[in-house]
C-alpha positions as CSV (number, residue, x, y, z in Angstrom):
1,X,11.7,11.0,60.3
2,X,14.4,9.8,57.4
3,X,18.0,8.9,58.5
4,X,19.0,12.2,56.9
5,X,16.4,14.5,58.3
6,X,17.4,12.9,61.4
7,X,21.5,13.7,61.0
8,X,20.7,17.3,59.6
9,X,19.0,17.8,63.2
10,X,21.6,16.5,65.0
11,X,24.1,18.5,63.0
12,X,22.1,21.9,63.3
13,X,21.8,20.8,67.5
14,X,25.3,20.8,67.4
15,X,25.7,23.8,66.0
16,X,23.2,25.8,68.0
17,X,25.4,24.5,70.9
18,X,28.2,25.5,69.8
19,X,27.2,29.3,68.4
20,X,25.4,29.7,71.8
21,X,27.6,28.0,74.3
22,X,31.0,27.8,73.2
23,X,30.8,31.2,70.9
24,X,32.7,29.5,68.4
25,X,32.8,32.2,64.8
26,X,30.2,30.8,62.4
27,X,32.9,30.3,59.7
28,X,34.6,27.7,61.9
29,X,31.2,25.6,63.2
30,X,29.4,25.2,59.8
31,X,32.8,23.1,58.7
32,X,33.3,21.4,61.4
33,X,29.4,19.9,61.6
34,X,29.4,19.0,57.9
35,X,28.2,21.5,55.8
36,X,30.3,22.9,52.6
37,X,28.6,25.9,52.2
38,X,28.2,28.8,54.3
39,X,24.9,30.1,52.6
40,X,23.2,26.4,52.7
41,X,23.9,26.1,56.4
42,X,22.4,29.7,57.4
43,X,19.3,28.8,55.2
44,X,18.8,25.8,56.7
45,X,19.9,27.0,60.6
46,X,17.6,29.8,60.1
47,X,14.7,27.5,58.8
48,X,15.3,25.1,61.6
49,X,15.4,27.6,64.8
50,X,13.6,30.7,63.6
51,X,16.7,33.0,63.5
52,X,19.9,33.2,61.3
53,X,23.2,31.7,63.1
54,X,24.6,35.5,63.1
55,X,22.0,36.7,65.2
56,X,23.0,33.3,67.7
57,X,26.4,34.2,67.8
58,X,25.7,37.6,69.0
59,X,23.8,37.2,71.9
């Protein structure tokens, strides 16, 4: 695994944590774990856990 395949986990981890467990708004955690662009970071959430942060943050 590359340094930056690596990060991007860790970053979308993060994130999962804190959709899931904290309920923070989507808006607010894609900033805060690096990414600059809402659409990116769904794309890539969705491609990394199977379904889109905005179904996360509703359960």
């Amino acid at each position: 695994m590359t340094p930056a395949k690596w990060l991007q986990q860790k970053r979308l981890d993060e994130a999962y944590y804190l959709l899931k467990e904290k309920k923070q708004k989507i808006t607010e955690v894609y900033i805060e774990i690096g990414f600059e662009d809402l659409s990116h970071f769904s794309y890539v959430f969705k491609k990394h856990f199977g379904i889109p942060p905005s179904k996360l943050s509703k359960e």
